[in-house]
C-alpha positions in Angstrom: 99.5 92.7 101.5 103.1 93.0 102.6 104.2 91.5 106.0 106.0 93.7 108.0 108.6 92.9 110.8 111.8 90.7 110.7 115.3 91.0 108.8 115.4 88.6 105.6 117.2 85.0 105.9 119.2 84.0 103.2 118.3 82.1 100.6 118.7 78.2 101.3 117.6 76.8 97.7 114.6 78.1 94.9 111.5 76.7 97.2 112.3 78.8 99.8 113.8 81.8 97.0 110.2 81.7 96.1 108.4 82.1 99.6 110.6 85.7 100.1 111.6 86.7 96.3 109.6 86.2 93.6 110.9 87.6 90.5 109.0 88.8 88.3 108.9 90.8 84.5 109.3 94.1 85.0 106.3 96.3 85.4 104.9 99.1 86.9 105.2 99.7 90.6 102.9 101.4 93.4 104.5 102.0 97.0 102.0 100.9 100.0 101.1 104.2 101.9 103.9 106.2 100.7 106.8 105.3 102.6 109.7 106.8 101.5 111.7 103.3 99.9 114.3 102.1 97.4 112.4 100.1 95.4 113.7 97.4 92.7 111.1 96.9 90.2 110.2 93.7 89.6 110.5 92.0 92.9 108.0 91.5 95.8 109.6 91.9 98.9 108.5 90.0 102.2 109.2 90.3 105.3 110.2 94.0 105.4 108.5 97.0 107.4 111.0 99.1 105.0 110.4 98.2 101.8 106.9 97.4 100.2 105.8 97.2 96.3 103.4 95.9 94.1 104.2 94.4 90.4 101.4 94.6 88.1 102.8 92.7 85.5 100.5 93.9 82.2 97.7 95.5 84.2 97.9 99.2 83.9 96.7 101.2 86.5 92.5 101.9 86.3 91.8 105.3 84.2 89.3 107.7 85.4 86.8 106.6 83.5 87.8 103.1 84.6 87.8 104.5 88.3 84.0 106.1 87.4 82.6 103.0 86.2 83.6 101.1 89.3 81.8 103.7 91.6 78.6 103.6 89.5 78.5 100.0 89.1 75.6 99.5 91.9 72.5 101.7 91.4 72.1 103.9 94.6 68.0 104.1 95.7 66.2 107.0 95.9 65.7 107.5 99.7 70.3 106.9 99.1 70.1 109.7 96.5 67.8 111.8 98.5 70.3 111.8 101.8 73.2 112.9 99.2 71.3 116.0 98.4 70.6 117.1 101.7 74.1 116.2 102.3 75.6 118.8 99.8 73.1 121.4 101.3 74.7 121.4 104.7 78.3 120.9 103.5 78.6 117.6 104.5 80.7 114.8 102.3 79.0 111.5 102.3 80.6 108.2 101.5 81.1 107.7 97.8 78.9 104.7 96.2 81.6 102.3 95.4 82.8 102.5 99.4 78.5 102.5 100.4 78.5 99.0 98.6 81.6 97.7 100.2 80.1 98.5 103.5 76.9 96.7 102.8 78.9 94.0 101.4 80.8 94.1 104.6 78.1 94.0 106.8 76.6 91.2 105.2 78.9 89.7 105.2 79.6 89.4 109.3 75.7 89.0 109.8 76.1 92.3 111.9 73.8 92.7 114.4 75.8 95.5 116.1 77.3 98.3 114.4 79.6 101.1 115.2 79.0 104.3 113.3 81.3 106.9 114.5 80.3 110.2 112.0 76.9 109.8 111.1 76.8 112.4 109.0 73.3 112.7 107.3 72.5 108.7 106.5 74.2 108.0 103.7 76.9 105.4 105.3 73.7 104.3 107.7 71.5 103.7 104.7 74.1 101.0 103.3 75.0 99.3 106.2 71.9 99.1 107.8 71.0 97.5 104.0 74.0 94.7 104.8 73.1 94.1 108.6 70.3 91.7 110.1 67.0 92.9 110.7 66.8 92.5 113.6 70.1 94.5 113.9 71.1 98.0 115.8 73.3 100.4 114.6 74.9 102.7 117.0 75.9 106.5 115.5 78.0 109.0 117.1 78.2 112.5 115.6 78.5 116.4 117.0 76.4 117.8 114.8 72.9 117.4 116.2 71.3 119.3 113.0 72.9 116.6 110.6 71.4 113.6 112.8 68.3 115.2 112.6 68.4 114.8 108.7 69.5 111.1 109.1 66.3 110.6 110.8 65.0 112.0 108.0 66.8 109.8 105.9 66.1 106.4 107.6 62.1 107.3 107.8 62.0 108.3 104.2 64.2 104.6 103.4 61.8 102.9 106.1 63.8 101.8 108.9 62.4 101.3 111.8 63.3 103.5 115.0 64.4 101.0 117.1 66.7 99.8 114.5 68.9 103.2 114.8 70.3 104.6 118.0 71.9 108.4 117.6 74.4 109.7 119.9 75.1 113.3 119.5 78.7 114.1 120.8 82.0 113.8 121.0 83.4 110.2 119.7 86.1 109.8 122.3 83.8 110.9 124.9 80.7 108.8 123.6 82.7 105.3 122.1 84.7 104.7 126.1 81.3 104.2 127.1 80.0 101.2 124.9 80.4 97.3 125.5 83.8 96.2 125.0 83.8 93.2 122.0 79.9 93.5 121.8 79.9 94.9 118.1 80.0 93.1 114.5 81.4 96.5 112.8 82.7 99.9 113.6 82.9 102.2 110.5 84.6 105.1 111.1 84.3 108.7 108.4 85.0 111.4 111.6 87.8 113.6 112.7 90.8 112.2 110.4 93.0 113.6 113.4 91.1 111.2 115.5 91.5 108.3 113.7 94.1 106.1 115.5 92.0 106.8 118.6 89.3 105.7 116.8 91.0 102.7 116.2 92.2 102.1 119.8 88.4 102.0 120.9 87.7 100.0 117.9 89.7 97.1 118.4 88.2 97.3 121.6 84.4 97.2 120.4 84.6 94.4 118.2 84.6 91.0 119.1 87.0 88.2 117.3 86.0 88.2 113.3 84.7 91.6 113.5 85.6 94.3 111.1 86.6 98.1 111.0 86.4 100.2 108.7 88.2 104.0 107.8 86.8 106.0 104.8 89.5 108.7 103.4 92.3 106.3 103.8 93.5 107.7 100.7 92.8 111.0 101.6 91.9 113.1 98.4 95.2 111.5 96.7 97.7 113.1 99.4 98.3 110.1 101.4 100.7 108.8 98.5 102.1 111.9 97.9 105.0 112.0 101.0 105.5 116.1 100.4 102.3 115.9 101.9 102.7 116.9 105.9 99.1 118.4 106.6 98.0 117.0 110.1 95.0 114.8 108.6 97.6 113.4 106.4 100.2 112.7 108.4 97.3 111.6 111.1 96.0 108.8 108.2 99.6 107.6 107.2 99.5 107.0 111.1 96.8 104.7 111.0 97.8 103.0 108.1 100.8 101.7 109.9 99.2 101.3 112.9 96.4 98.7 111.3 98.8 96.9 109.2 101.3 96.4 112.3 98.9 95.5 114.8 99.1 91.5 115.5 95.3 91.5 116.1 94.4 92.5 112.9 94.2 91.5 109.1 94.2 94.4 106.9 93.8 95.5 103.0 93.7 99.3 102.1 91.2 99.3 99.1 91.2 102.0 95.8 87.9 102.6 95.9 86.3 106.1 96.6 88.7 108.2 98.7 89.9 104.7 100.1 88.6 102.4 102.2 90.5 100.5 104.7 89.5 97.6 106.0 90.8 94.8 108.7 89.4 91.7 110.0 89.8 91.8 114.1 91.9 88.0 114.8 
């Protein structure tokens, strides 16, 4: 991760040299969320909201069937593989596996106890975190599509989750998420509205308490994030976030490959 903000010193002597500039053999390079940059290969700039690159010295980038093999590597379970199907019957587009894992990983991780759902979609996402969180936990998941929490239900009976361990909220996220605890949650994962999504994160930051993560799925957004010809609304909405998460003071971000990208920051 790059820092952003500040203009760059100059150089005092080679310790320091190597704390800004680092020079390095000259390799491929990838540009952090597309921002249009002149970029030197072979250096890794700090310090700069302007200019941001990765070397990746003799790593070459993962091939798709490097990509597939990294999204299969955990074995989904059948009440998982059961919510997919019902999720391609209504149209709806779960979390992949490789971003399902993270999640659980994620939620383990934080011993949640509390969790944020805002999209519920039909269990998938709920499935894995619920998987990660405490038993004794509650997750909390906000949706408009009262038909697709009814086949989360579904989902969580078939898995065997307890009721009391799920708490579905049908409606609007920005009318439903102003009216939970301020920094009384572990986790708030976020696969909604992309247009939404810096809202989303407002009320996030919001939600959590200190050490507390958030999550965005789609931060990649089908491959057109990278692509700055790209100027669709949902787009131009998720470049948005991007900044917004790697600017804010409060939190400490990465934006990981994995899926249709996962974004991830720890609330300070």
């Amino acid at each position: 991760m790059v820092a952003s903000g500040g203009s760059r010193a100059p150089l005092r002597d080679t310790a320091t040299a190597n704390l800004t500039y680092r020079r390095r053999r000259r390799a491929p390079t990838v540009p952090i969320l597309a921002r249009p940059t002149k970029i030197r290969p072979g250096y890794v700039r700090a310090g700069s909201s302007q200019e941001a690159v990765i070397t990746t010295g003799d790593i070459a980038p993962p091939t798709p069937e490097t990509w597939a093999y990294a999204e299969a590597y955990t074995t989904e379970d059948p009440a998982v593989l059961h919510a997919r199907q019902r999720a391609a019957e209504v149209g709806a587009v779960p979390i992949g596996a490789g971003g399902g894992a993270i999640l659980r990983l994620l939620a383990a991780a934080v011993e949640a106890k509390t969790v944020v759902e805002v999209g519920t979609g039909v269990g998938v996402s709920a499935l894995y975190i619920l998987g990660g969180m405490r038993t004794d936990g509650v997750l909390t998941s906000v949706d408009v599509e009262s038909e697709h929490q009814r086949l989360a239900r579904e989902a969580f009976t078939e898995a065997g989750i307890p009721p009391n361990r799920t708490r579905l909220i049908p409606g609007s996220a920005l009318d439903v998420l102003p009216r939970l605890t301020d920094g009384a949650y572990d986790l708030v994962f976020c696969d909604a509205d992309k247009s939404e999504y810096v809202e989303y994160l407002e009320q996030a930051i919001r939600l959590l308490r200190p050490g507390g993560l958030v999550a965005f799925d789609n931060a990649l957004w089908h491959n057109r994030v990278a692509d700055t010809a790209q100027r669709d609304p949902e787009t131009v909405a998720i470049r948005e976030l991007g900044r917004a998460v790697r600017d804010h003071d409060r939190l400490m971000p990465s934006l990981l490959p994995v899926g249709d990208g996962l974004l991830v920051a720890l609330k300070r």
